[in-house]
Legacy VTK file of the C-alpha trace (Angstrom):
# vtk DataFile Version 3.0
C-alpha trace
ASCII
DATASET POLYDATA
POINTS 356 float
114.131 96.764 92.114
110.319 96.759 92.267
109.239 99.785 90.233
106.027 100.048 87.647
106.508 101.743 84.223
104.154 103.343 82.133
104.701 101.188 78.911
103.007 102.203 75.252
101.879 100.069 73.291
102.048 100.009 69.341
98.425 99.519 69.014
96.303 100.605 71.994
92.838 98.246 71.794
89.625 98.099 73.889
88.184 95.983 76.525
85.460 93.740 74.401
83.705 91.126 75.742
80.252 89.204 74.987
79.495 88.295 78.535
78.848 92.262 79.616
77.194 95.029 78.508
79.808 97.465 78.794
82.014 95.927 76.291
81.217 97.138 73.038
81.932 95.745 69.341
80.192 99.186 67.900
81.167 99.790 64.057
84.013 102.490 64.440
84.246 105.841 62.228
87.043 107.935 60.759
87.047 111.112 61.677
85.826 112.277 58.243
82.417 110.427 58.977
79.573 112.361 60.048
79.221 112.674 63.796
78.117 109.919 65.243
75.852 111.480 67.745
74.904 115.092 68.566
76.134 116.874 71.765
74.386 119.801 73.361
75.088 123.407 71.896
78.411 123.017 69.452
79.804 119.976 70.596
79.481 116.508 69.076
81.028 112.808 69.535
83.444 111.112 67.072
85.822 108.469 67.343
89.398 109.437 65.068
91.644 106.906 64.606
95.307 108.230 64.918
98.443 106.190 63.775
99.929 104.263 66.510
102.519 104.838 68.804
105.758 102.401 67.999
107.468 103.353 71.508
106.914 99.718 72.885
107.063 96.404 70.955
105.403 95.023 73.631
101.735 93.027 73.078
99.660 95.016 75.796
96.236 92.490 77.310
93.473 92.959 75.042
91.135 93.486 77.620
89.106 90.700 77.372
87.752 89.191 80.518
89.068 86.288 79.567
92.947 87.141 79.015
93.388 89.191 81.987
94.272 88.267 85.371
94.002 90.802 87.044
94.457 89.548 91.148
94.467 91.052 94.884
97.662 89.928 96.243
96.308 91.118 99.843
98.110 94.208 100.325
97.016 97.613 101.467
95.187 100.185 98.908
94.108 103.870 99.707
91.083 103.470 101.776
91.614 106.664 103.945
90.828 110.274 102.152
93.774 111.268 100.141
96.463 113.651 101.094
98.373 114.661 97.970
101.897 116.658 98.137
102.624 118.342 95.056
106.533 118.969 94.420
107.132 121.166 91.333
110.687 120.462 90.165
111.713 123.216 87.700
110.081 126.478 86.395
106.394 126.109 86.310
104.064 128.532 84.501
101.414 129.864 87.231
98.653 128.675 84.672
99.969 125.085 83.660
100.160 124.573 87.848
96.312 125.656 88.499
95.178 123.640 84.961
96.748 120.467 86.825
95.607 121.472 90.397
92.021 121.836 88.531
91.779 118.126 87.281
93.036 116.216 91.097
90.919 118.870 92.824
87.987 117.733 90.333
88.333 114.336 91.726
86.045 115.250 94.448
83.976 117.492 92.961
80.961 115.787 93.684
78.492 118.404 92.869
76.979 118.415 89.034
76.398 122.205 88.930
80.502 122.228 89.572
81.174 119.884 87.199
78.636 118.062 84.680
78.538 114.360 83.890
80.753 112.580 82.754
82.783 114.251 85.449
86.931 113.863 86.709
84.562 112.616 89.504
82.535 110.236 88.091
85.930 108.985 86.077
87.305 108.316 89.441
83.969 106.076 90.851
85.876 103.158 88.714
89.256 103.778 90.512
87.097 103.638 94.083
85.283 100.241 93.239
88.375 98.437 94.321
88.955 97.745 97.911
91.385 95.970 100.407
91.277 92.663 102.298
88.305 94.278 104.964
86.316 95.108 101.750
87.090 99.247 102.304
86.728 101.137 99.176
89.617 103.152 97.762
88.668 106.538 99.106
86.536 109.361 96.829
88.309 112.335 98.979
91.352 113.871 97.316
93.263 117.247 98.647
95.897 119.260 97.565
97.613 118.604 101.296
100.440 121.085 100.179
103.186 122.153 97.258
107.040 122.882 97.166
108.120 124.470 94.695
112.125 123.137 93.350
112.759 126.005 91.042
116.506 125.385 91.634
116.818 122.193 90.282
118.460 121.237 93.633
119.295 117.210 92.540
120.168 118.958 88.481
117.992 119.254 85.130
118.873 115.170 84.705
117.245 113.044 87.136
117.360 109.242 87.702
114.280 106.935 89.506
116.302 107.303 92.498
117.377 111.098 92.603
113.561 111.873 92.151
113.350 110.076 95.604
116.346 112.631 96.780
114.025 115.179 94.993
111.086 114.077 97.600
113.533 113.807 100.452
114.554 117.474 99.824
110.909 118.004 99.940
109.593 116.735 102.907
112.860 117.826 105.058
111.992 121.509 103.906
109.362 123.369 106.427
106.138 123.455 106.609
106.377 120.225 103.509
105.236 117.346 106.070
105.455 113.525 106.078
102.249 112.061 105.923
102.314 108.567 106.661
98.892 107.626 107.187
97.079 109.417 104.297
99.936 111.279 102.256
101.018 110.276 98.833
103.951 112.453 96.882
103.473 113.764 93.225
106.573 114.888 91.834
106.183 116.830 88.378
109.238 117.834 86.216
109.148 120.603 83.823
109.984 120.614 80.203
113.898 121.300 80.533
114.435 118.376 83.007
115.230 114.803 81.513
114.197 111.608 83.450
116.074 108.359 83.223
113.976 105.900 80.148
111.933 109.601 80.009
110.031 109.145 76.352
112.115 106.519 75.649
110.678 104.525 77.382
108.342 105.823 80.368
105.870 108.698 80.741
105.191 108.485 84.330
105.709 105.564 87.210
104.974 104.942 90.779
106.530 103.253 93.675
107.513 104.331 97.416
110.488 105.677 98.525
112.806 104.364 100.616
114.047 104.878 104.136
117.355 105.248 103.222
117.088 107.797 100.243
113.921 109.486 102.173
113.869 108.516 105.781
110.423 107.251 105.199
108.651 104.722 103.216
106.143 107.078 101.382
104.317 106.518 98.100
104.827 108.879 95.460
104.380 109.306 91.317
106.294 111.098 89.070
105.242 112.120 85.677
106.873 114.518 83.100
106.014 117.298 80.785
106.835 115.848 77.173
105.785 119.804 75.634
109.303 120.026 74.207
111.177 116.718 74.348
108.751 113.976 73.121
104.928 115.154 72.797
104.307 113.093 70.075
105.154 109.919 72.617
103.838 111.309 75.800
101.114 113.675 75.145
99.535 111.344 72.713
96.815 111.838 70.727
97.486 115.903 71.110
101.064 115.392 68.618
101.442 112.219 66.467
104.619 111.332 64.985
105.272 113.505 61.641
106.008 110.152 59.474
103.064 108.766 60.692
100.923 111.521 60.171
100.133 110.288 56.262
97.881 107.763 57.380
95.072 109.028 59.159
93.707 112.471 60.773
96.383 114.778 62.756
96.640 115.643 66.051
93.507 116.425 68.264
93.444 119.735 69.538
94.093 119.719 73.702
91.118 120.447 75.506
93.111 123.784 77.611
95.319 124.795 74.751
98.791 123.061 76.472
100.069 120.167 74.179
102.507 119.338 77.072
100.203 119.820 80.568
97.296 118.333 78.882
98.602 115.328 78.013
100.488 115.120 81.704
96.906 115.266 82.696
96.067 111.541 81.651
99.188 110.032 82.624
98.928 111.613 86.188
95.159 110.212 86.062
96.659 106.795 85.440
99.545 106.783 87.912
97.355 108.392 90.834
94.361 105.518 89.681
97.792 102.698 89.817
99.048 104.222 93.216
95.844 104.291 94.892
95.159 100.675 93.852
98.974 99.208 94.227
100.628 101.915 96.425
103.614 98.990 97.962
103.395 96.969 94.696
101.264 94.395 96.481
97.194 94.390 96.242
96.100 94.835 92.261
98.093 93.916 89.161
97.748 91.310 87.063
100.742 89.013 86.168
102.772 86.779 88.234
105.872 89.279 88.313
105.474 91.874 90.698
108.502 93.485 89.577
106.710 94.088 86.195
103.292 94.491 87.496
100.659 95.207 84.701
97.922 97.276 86.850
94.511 98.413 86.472
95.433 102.003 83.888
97.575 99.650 81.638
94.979 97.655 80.855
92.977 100.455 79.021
96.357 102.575 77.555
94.871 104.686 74.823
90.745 104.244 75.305
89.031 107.047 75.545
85.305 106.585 74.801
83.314 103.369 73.140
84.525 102.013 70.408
87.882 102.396 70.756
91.113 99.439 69.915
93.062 99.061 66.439
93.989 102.818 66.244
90.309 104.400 67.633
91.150 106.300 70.878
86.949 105.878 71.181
84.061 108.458 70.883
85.066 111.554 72.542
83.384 114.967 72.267
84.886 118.291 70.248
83.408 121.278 70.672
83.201 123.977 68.507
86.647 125.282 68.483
88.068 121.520 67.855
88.711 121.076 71.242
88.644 116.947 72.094
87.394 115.794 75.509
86.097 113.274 77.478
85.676 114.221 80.925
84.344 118.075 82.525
86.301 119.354 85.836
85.837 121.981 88.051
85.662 125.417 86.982
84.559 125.027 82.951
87.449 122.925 82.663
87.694 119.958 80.072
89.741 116.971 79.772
90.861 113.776 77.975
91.683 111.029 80.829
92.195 107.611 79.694
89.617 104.802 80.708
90.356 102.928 83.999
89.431 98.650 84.131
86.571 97.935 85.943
86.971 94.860 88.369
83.004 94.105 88.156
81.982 94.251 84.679
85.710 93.528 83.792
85.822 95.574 81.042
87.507 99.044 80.621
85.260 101.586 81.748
84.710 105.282 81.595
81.658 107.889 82.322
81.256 109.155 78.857
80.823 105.405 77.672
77.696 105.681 74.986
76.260 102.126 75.773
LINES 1 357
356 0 1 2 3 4 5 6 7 8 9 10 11 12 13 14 15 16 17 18 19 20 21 22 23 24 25 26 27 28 29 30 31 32 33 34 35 36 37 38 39 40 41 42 43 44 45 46 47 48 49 50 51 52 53 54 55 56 57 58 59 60 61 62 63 64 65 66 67 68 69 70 71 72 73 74 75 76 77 78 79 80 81 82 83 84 85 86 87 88 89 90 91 92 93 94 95 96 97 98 99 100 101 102 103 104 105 106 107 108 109 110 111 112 113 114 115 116 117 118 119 120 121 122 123 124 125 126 127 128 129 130 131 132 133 134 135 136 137 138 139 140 141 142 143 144 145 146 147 148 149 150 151 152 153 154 155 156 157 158 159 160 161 162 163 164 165 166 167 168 169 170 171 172 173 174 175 176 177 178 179 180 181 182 183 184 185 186 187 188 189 190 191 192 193 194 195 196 197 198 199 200 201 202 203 204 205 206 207 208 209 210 211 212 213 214 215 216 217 218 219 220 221 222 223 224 225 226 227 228 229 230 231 232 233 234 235 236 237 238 239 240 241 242 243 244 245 246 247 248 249 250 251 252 253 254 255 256 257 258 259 260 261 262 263 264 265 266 267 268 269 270 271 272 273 274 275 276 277 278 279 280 281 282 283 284 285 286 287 288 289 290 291 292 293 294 295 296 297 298 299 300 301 302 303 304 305 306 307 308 309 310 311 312 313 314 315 316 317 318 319 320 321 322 323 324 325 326 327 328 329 330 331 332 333 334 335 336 337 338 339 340 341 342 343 344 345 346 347 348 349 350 351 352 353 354 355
């Protein structure tokens, strides 16, 4: 079965290469450097380097132009505005539901007085350069279509990949939850009391489509978990590190809103939406010739952050004064920390708060 699978590497590395100017060999900094450059008011920019995950033994691309292969294998991407369905399986604090209805709503915030460069918007500009076979953008327009709330735990507190499709059929058979076919994708979000099959083992998130005979309907959909309680340290990386690894280097970074768990969903959902939107049937962008195992445009820049980042460095992100770390601002005052997304022009990992 086709399905993609948010992998970790050990060591998470940087797009670097001399043929653009985007790619960066910068000198990196420990955190106990001064700042490398100064931010307006209390902020500032550093660049920490964390000990690695271990989840994965697997040797991720190192970004370089000339190792990746990233390919369009002709298939359909999200070129029409975006309808998202939120299903929120398990018991969901109001706040940790409008923190992550903040960051997909920022997506189209388009306006700097609502939310300053580098932007959740201007994050997502790299996700929209890539387009289908008639050369139509992935679309800039995202909307919270509509939510259903699964405090019951209808399908159980243990869910496998294909239950979480029962979990969507449950969904869009309730009323007024619809089935979007033209412009609808599914987001399915477990809370911290509901194990996932591989869940911190050996998957954060994933994306596929459902199938007609779990769903009625071939719909494409996400799933990511909160990790607060059961693995932070794996999934909500660089906000917990491992405790034997913590010897070696700085500890964790403080989250941006205060929630270990919700802010580090917040990247992983980031990825998967940037994945789905670019591979939503498993058959326009990923590089590799196996498209059961497809590596796509957010694994190829798995723990960047900012310039300078690879061989521990998440990159130069900004703390403010309460030791908040960020990289991107949202709607509403809100900060975040989204990974970098691959750029199919400059073919280099790319983000807005890149410092070159």
């Amino acid at each position: 079965m086709v399905i993609h699978l948010l992998f970790f590497a050990s060591i998470l590395v940087v797009a670097q290469s001399n043929n653009n100017s985007n790619a960066t060999s910068a000198t990196v900094h420990p955190l106990n450097t001064q700042p490398l450059s100064h931010g307006a008011g209390d902020t500032y920019i550093f660049n920490p380097q964390l000990p690695p995950r271990s989840l994965s033994s697997s040797k991720k691309f190192e970004g370089s132009s000339d190792l990746v292969s990233l390919r369009y294998h002709m298939g359909p991407v999200l070129s029409s505005p975006i309808n998202i369905y939120l299903i929120w399986y398990g018991h969901w604090a109001s706040s940790q539901q409008l923190l992550i209805k903040d960051f997909l709503l920022s997506i189209s915030t388009f306006n700097h007085r609502g939310a300053p460069s580098p932007s959740v918007s201007d994050w997502w500009r790299t996700v929209s350069l890539y387009t289908d076979q008639t050369g139509a953008n992935i679309s800039r327009s995202i909307l919270i279509a509509g939510e259903y709330s699964d405090h019951l735990y209808s399908h159980g507190t243990h869910l496998t990949r294909l239950s979480i499709q029962q979990v969507i059929g449950t969904a869009v058979k309730s009323k007024p939850f619809p089935v979007d076919h033209k412009n609808g994708i599914y987001l399915v979000l477990t809370a911290t009391d509901v194990t996932v099959q591989d869940f911190c083992r050996a998957v954060c998130g994933f994306h596929y489509f459902t199938f007609p005979s779990m769903v009625g309907y071939t719909l494409p959909y996400a799933w990511v978990g909160n990790s607060g309680k059961q693995c932070p340290e794996v999934c909500a990386y660089p906000f917990a590190v491992p405790g034997y690894m913590g010897g070696g280097g700085p500890g964790a970074l403080r989250p941006p809103n205060g929630d270990v768990g919700v802010d580090g969903m917040i990247s992983v959902i980031g990825h998967e939406l940037a994945e789905l939107s670019s591979n939503p049937l498993v058959n326009a962008w990923y590089a590799g010739e196996d498209p059961t195992a497809p590596t796509e445009i957010g694994d190829l820049c798995e723990g960047l952050y900012g310039t300078g980042g690879g061989g521990g460095y998440i990159g130069q992100v900004t703390r403010d004064k309460g030791g908040r770390t960020y990289n991107l601002n949202g709607r509403r005052g809100r900060k975040f920390l989204v990974q970098w997304i691959w750029n199919p022009i400059v073919k280099a990992c790319a983000g807005p708060n890149a410092l070159d």
